[in-house]
C-alpha positions as CSV (number, residue, x, y, z in Angstrom):
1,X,61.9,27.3,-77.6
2,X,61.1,24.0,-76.6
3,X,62.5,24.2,-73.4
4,X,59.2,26.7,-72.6
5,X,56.9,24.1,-72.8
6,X,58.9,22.3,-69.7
7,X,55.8,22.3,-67.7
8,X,54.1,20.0,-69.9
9,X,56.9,17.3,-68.5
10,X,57.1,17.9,-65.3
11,X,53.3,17.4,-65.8
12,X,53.6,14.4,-67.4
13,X,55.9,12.6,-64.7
14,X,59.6,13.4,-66.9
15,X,61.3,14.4,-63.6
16,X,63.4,12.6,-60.9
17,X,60.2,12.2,-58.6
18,X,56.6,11.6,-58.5
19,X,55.9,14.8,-56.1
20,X,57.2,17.0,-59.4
21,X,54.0,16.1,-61.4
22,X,51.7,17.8,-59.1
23,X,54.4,20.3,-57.2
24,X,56.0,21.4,-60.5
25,X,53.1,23.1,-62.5
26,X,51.7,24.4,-58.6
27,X,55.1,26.1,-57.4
28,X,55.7,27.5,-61.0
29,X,52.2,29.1,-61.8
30,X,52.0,30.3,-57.7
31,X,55.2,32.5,-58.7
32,X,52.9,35.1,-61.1
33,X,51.6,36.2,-58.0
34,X,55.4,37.3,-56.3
35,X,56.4,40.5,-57.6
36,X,56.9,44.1,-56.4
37,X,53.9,45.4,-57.6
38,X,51.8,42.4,-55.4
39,X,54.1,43.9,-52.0
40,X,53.4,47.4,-53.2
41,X,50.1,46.8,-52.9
42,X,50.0,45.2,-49.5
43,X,52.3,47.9,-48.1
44,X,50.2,50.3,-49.3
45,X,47.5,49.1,-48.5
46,X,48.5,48.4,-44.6
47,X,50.0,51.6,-44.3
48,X,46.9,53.1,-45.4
49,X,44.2,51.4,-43.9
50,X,45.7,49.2,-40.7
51,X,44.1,45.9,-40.3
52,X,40.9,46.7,-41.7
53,X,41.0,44.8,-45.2
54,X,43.1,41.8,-43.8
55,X,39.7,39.6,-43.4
56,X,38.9,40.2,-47.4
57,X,42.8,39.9,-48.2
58,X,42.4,36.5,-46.6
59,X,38.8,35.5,-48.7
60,X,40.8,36.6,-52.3
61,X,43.4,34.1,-51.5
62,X,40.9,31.5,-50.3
63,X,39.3,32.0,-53.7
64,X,42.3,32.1,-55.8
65,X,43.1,28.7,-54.4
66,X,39.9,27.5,-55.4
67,X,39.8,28.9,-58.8
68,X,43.3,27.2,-59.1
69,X,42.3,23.6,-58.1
70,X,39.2,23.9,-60.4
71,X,41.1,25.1,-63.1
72,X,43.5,21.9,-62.7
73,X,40.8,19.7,-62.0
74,X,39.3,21.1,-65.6
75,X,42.4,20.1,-67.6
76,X,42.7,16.8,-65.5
77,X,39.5,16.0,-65.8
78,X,38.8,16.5,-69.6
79,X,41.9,16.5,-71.3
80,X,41.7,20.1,-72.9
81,X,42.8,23.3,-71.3
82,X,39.6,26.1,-70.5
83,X,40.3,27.9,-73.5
84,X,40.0,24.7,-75.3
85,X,36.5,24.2,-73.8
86,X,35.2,27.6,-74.1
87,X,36.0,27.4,-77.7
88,X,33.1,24.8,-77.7
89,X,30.8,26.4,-75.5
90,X,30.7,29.7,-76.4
91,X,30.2,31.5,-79.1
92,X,33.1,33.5,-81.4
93,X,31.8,36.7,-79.7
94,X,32.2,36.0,-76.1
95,X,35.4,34.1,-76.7
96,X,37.1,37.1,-78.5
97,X,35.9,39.3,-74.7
98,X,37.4,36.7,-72.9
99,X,40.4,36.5,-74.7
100,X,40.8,40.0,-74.3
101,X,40.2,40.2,-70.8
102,X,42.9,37.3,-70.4
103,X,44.9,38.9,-72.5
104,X,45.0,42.1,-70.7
105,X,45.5,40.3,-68.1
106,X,48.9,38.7,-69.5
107,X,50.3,42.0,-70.6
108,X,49.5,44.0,-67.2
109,X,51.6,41.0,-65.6
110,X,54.2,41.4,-67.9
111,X,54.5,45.1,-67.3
112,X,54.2,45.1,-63.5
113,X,57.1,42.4,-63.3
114,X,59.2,44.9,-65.6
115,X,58.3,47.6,-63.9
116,X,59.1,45.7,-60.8
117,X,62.5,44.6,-61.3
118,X,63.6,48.2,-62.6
119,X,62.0,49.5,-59.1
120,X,64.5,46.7,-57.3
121,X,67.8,47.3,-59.7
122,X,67.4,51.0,-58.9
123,X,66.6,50.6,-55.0
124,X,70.1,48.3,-55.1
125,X,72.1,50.0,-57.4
126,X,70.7,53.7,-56.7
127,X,71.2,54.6,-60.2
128,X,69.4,57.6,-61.4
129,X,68.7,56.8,-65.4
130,X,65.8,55.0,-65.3
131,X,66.2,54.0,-69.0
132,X,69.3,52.6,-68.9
133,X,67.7,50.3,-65.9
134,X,64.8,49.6,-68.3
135,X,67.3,48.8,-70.8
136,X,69.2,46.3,-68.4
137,X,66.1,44.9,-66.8
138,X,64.6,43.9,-70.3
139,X,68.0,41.7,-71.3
140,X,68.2,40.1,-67.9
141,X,65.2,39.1,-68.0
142,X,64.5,38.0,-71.4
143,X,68.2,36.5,-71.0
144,X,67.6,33.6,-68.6
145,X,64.3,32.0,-70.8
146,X,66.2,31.9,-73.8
147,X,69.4,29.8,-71.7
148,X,67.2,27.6,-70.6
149,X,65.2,27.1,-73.5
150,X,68.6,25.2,-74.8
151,X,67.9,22.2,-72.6
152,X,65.7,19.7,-72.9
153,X,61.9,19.7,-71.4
154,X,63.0,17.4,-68.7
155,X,65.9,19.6,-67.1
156,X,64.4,22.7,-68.0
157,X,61.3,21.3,-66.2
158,X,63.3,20.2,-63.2
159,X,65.6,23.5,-62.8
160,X,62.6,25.7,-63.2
161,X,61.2,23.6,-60.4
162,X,63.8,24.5,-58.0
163,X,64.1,28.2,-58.9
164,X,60.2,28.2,-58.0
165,X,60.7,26.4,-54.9
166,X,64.1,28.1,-53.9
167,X,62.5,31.7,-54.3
168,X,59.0,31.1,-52.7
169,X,61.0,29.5,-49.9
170,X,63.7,31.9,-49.3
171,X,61.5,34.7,-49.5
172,X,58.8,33.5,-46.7
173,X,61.8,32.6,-44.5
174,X,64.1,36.1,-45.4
175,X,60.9,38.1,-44.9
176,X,60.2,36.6,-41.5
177,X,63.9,36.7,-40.2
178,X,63.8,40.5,-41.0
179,X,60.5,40.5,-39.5
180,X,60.7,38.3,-36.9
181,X,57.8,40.8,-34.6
182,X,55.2,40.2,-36.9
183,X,51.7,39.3,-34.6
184,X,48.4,38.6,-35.2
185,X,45.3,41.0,-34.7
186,X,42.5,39.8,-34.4
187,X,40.5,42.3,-32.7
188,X,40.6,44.8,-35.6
189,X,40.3,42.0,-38.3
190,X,36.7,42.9,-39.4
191,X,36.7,44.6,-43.0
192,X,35.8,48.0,-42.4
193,X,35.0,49.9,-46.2
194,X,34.8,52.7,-47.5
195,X,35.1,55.2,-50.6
196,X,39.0,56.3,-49.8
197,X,39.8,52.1,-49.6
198,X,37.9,50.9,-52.1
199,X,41.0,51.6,-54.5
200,X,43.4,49.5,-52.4
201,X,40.8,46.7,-51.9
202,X,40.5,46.4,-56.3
203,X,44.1,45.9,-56.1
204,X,44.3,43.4,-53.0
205,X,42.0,41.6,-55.3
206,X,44.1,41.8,-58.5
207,X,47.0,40.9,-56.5
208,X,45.5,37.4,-55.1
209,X,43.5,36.0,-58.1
210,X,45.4,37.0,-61.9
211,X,43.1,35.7,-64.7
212,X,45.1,34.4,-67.6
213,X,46.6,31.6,-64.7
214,X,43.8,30.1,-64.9
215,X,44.2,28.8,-68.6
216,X,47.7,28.5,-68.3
217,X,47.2,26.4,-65.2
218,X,44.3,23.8,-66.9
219,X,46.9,23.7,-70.3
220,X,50.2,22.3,-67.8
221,X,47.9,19.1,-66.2
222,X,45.6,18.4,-69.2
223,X,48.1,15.8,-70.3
224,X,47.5,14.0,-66.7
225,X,44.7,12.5,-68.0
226,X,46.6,10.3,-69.6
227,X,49.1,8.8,-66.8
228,X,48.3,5.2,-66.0
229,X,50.0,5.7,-62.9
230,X,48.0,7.6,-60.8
231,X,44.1,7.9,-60.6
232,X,42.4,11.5,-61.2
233,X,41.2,11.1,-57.1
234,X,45.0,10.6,-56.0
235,X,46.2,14.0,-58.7
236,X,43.2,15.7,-57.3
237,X,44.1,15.4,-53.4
238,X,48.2,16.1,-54.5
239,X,47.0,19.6,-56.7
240,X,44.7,20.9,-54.0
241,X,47.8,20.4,-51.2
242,X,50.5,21.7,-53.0
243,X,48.0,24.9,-54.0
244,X,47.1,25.5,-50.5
245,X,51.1,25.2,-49.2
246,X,51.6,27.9,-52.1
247,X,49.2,29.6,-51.3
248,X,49.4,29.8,-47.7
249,X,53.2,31.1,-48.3
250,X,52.1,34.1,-50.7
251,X,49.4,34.8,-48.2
252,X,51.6,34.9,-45.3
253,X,54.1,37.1,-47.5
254,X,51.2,39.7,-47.8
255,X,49.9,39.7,-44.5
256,X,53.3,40.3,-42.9
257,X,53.7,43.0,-45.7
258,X,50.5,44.6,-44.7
259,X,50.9,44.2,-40.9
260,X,54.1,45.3,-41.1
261,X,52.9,48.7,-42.6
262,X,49.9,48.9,-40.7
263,X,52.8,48.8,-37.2
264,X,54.7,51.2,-39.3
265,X,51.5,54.0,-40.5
266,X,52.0,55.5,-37.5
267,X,55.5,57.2,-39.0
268,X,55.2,56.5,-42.5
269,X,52.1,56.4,-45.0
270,X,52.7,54.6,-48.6
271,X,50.9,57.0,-50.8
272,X,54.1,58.3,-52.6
273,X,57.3,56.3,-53.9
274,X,59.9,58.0,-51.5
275,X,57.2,57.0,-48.6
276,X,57.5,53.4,-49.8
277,X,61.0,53.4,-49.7
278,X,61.1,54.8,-46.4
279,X,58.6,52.3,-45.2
280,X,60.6,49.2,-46.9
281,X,63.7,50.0,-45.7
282,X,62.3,50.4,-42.0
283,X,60.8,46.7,-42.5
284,X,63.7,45.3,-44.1
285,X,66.9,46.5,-41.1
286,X,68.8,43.9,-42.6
287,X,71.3,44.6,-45.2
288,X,71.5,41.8,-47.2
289,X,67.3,42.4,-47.6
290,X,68.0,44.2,-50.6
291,X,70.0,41.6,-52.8
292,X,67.9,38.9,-51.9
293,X,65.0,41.0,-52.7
294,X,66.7,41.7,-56.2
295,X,67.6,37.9,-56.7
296,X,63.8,37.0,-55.8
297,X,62.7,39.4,-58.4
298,X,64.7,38.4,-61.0
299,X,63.9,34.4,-60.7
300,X,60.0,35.1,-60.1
301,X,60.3,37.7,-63.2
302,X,61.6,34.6,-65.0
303,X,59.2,32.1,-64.0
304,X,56.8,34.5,-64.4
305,X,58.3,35.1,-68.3
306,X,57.4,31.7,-69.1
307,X,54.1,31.2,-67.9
308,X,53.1,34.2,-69.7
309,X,54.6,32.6,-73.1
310,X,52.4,29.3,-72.2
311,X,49.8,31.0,-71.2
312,X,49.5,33.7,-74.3
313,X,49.8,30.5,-77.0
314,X,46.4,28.9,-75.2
315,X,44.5,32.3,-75.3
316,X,45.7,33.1,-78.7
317,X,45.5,29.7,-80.0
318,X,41.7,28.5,-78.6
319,X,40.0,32.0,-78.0
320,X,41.6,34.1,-81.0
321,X,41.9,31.2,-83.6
322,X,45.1,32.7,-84.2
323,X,48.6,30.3,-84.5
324,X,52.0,32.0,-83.5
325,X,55.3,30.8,-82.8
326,X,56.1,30.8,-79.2
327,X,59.2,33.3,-80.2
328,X,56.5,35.8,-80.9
329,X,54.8,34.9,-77.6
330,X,58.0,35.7,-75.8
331,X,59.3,38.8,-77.9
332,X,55.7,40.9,-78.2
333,X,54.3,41.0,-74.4
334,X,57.9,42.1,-73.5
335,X,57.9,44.7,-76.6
336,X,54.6,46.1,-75.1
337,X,55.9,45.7,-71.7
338,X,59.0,47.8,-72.2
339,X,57.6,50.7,-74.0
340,X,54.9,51.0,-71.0
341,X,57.0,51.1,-68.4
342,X,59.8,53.7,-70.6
343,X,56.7,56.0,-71.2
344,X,55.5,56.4,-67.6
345,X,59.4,56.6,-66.7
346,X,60.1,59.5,-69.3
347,X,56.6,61.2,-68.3
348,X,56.6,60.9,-64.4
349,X,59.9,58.8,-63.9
350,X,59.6,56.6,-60.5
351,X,56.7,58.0,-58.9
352,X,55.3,56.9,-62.3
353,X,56.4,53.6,-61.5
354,X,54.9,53.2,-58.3
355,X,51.7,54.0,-59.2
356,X,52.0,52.0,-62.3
357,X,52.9,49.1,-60.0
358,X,49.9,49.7,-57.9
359,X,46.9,50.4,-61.2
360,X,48.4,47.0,-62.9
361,X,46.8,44.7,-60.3
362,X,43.5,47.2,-60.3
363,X,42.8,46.4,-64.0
364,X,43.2,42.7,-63.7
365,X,40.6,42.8,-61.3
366,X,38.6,44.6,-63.5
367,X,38.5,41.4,-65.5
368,X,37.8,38.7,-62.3
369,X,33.9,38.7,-62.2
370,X,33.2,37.5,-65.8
371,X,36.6,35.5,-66.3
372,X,35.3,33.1,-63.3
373,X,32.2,32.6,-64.9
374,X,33.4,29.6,-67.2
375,X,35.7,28.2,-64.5
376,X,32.7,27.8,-62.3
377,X,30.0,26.6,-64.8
378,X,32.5,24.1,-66.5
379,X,33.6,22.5,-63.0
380,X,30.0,22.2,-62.4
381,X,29.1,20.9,-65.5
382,X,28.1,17.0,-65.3
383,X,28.3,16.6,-69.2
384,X,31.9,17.9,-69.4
385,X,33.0,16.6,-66.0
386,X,30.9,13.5,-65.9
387,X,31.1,11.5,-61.8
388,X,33.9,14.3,-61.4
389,X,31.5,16.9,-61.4
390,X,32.5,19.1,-58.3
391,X,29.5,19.0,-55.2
392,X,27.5,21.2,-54.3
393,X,29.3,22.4,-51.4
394,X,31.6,23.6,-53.8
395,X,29.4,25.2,-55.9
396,X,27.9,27.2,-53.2
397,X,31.7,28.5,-52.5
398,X,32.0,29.3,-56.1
399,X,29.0,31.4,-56.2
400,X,30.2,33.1,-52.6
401,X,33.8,33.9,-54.7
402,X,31.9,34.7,-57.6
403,X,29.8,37.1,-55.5
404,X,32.5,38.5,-53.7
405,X,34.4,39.3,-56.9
406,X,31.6,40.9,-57.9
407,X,30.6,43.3,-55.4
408,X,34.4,44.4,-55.1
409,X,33.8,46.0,-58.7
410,X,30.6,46.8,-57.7
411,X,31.8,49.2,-54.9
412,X,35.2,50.1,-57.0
413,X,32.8,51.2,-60.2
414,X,30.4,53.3,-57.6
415,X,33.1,55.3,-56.0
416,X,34.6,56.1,-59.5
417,X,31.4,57.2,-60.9
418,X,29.8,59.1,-58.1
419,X,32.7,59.5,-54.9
420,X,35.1,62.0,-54.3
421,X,38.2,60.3,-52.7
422,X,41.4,60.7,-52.8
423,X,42.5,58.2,-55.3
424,X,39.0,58.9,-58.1
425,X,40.5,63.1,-58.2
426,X,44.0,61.2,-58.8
427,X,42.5,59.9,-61.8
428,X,40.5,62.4,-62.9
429,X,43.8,64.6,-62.6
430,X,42.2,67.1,-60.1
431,X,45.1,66.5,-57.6
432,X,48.5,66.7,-60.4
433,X,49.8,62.9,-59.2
434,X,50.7,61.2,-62.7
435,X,48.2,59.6,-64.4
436,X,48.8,55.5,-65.5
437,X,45.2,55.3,-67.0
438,X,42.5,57.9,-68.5
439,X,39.7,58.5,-65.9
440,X,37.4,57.5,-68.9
441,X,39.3,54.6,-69.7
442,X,39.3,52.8,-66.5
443,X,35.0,54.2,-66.2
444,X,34.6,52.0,-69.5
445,X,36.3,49.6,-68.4
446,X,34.9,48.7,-65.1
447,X,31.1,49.2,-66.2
448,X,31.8,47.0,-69.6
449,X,33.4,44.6,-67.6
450,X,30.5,44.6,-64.9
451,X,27.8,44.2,-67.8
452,X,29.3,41.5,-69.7
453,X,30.0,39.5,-66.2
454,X,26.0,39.9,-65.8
455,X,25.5,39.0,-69.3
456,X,27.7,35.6,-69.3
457,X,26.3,35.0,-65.2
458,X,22.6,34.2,-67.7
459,X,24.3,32.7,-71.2
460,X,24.8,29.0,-70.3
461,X,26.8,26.4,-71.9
462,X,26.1,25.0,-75.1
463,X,26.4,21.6,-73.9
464,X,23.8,22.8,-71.0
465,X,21.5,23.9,-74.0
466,X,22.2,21.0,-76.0
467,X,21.2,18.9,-73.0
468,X,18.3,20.6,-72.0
469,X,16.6,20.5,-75.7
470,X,17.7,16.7,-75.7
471,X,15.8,15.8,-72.4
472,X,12.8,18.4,-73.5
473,X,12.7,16.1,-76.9
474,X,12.7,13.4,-74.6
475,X,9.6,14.1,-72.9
476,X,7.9,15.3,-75.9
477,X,8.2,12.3,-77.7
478,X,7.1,10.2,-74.0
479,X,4.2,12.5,-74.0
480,X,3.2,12.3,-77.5
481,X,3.6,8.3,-76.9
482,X,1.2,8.0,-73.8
483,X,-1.7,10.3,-75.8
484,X,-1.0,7.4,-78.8
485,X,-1.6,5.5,-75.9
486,X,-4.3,6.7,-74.2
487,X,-6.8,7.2,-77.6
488,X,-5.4,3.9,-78.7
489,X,-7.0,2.6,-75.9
490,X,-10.1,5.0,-75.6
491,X,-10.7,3.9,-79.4
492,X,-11.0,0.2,-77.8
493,X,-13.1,0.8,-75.1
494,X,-15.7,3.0,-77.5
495,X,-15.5,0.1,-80.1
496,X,-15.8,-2.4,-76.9
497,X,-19.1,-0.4,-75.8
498,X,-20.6,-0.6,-79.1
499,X,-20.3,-4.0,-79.8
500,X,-21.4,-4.5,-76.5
501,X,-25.1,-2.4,-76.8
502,X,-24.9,-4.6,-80.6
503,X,-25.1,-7.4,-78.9
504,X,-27.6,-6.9,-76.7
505,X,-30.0,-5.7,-79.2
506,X,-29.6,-8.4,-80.8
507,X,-30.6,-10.8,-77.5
508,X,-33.1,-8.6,-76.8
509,X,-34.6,-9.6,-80.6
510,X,-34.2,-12.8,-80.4
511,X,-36.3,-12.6,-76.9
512,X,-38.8,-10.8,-78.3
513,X,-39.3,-13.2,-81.0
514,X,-39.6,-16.5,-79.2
515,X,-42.1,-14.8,-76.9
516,X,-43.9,-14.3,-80.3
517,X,-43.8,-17.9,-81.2
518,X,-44.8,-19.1,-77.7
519,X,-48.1,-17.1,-77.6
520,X,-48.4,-15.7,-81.1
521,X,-52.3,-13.7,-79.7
522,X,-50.2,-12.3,-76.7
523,X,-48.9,-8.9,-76.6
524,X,-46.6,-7.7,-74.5
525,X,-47.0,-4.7,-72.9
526,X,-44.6,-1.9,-73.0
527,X,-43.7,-1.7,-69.5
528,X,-42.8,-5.7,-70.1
529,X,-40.4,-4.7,-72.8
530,X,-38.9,-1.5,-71.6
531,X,-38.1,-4.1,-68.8
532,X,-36.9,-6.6,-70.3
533,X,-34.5,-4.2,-72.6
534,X,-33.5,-2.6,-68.8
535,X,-32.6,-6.0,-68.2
536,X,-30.4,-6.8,-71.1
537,X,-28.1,-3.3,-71.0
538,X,-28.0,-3.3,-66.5
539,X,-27.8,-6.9,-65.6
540,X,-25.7,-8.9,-67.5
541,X,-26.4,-12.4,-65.4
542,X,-29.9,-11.8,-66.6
543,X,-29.0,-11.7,-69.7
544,X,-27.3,-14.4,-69.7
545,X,-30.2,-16.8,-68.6
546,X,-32.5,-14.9,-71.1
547,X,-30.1,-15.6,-73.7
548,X,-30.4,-19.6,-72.9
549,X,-34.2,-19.0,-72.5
550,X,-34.2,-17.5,-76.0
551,X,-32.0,-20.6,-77.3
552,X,-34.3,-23.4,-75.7
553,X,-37.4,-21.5,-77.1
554,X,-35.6,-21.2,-80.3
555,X,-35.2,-24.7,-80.2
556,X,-39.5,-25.6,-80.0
557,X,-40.2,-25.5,-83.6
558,X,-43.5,-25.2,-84.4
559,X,-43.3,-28.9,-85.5
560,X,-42.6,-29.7,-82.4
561,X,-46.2,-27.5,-81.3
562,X,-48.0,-30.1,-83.5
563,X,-46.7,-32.8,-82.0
564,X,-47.6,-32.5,-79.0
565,X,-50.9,-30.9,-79.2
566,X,-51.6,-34.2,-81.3
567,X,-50.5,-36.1,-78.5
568,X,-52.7,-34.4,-76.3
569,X,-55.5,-35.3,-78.4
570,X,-54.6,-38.9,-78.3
571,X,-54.9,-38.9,-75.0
């Protein structure tokens, strides 16, 4: 199984050019997000509602390319993939959630792209057992990893390349042929909500952003870091083109999906499965539409094989703790995978495809709000990111896609708790349309999911903690310095002060005396003193001349008195 882990060349430069570093990893995670239950959506969703959630269709995949060049910039940037990372910054708890969420997020992939291709073998094939099409569908697709997992890394890398590339191109260019009528509305662009599309908008979501790429996408690049070739600025400038070509192309896939429907709703509304094969065969007239569409299905549903075995190792590996062979990656998602999609076949047969197809991308939006959380905060992180720290330009668009993922939910987990559509009596069973998903169970879901987004949106990093209480230390130890400081030197200046009043007491003495040997009958009066002490404290020139006063007196001895009233006398 070697071969799996092909990304990790074409990563690392092990292909016949440059471009495939950067265009590699891109074109092969971009293909998670081509699959029937992604069209589905958009087709229902157009025939539904018109034009009025192409503006928000439009902000999802603007997000999703962000989220994508962050994640890459992540395993660029540090050298571990996110899972790696939130290992270290959060705690056991909140990495076990995560790793649920992501893998959920795996396994609804894995099902919708089963699901998917069993929708397209029996729209070509019109056969009418849907198990033995489940049956086929499961050995096709696990056929193809398993042949190319007998090649090298470098081949594999480079032939996975060009299936990527061959069916993202072909179908943009087939879609458009068979559509060549497709125009552009902009005067019914502005989103226009409500209860009945809040449904369809949680799957337009789930359809542009899918969580578990983001870990697989930061795991295929973190060996970049490493490439003497190329700086980080030069990867950075290649990932974020060859995300926004992808991206473009998958967006310009669903809007001529969706606009297509919306020309089409006046005949033909997607709510059912016959509907949606009325609807798809009036938008693809050509007959060849079908096999390509089949051939598309089956490469993305390979590419998309893969990915999920990459990305399931990182997410069990960093957020579980747990260590599997990458057989076991490949053989249990498609174990669960299969026995989903049998059970909805054997209890509501296609229709219970369809509307499997359409609840798949719902619950991975479910999981966006709190899944972009470490995305964002780590991007943003100076400590982790260092000068590569992203601006805050970007942050602010983080927070707007953060935000906008957010009140998506919001809006979904309202209308299931207190609307009455169309879509919350399906769940609740009011209406007898087959039911993918307990009402309760997607009620729990969407209001745990909402709380613990809220909960992580206020639980920083570690490392953000860990700096914080390093630069609070720091200014606890500056401030307990500068008080040291400051009664150091308030100890000196009340030592200064005293031996300052010492000393002149001591002048004002040694005045006192010599006045007393001068005039031994005269006594001063205490105004005299009280003005001379005045003197001594206020004027310190004064002092100073008293002081030499006081020596020069101290010098006339009264030897010196004798002498010279005996002179006198002589005289």
């Amino acid at each position: 199984m070697d071969g799996v882990r092909c990304v990790d060349s074409l990563a690392a430069g092990n292909a016949p050019h440059n471009s495939f570093r950067t265009l590699g990893p891109t074109l092969l995670i971009s293909m998670a997000y081509l699959d029937l239950g992604k069209w589905v959506v958009a087709l229902e969703s157009g025939s539904r509602f018109g034009y009025d959630l192409v503006l928000l269709m439009l902000f999802f995949n603007l997000s999703a390319i962000l989220c994508q060049y962050l994640s890459s910039r992540i395993g660029m940037v540090t050298g571990k993939n996110l899972a790696e990372i939130c290992h270290q910054e959060y705690s056991q708890t909140i990495c076990v959630v995560l790793g649920v969420q992501a893998g959920l997020s795996l396994l609804t992939s894995e099902v919708s792209m089963i699901a998917g291709t069993v929708v397209g073998f029996k729209l070509v094939f019109e056969c009418d057992d849907l198990i033995t099409v489940i049956w086929f569908t499961g050995v096709v697709v696990n056929l193809l990893p398993y042949t190319l997992s007998l090649l090298d890394k470098g081949m594999a890398g480079v032939f996975n390349t060009y299936i990527a590339g061959f069916t993202l191109v072909c179908f943009v260019l087939g879609l458009l042929v068979s559509h060549p009528k497709t125009t552009v509305n902009m005067n019914v662009m502005f989103p226009k909500l409500s209860g009945e599309s809040a449904y369809s908008l949680m799957a337009l979501l789930g359809t542009n952003i899918i969580v578990h790429s983001f870990y697989t996408h930061s795991s295929v690049v973190q060996v970049q870091r490493r490439l003497p070739v190329l700086t980080l600025g030069s990867l950075f400038h290649d990932h974020l083109f060859y995300i926004v070509f992808s991206f473009s192309g998958i967006f310009l896939v669903n809007y001529v999906l969706l606009s297509s429907a919306a020309d089409e709703s006046k005949n033909t509304i997607a709510i059912h499965f016959q509907e949606a094969v009325q609807l798809i065969n009036q938008i693809f007239i050509n007959p060849v539409a079908p096999i390509v569409l089949l051939v598309i299905l089956v490469f993305s549903g390979h590419i998309i094989s893969m990915t999920c075995i990459i990305g399931s190792d990182v997410i069990s590996e960093n957020l579980f703790g747990v260590k599997l062979p990458l057989f076991a990656h490949h053989i249990l998602p498609k174990v669960f995978a299969m026995i989903t999609t049998i059970y909805h076949a054997k209890v509501a047969g296609t229709e219970g495809l369809y509307q499997l197809l359409i609840m798949c991308p719902v619950i991975q939006a479910m999981f966006l709000p709190s899944s972009v959380i470490p995305v964002f905060r780590v991007s943003s992180s100076r400590l982790l990111m260092g000068r590569y720290k992203i601006s805050l330009y970007i942050e602010i668009l983080a927070f707007l896609a953060f935000f906008l993922t957010l009140f998506t939910n919001i809006i979904f987990a309202g209308e299931i708790l207190f609307g009455d559509s169309t879509w919350t009596n399906d769940l609740k069973g009011n209406t007898g349309s087959p039911i993918v998903l307990p009402y309760g169970a997607v009620v729990l879901i969407s209001c745990a999911s909402i709380a613990f987004a809220l909960f992580l949106a206020v639980n920083p990093l570690k490392s953000a903690c860990t700096e914080a209480e390093e630069l609070l230390s720091a200014v606890r130890s500056r401030r307990e310095t500068l008080d040291k400081a400051c009664h150091s030197e308030a100890a000196s200046l009340e030592h200064s002060q005293s031996a300052l009043e010492h000393d002149g007491d001591s002048d004002t003495t040694m005045q006192s005396t010599a006045h007393m040997v001068i005039d031994p009958k005269a006594q001063p009066s205490s105004s005299i003193h009280r003005e001379e002490i005045k003197s001594v404290v206020v004027d310190w020139a004064q002092q100073m001349s008293k002081v030499c006063t006081a020596t020069i007196v101290e010098h006339s001895t009264p030897e010196n008195f004798n002498v010279n009233s005996l002179t006198k006398k002589d005289a």
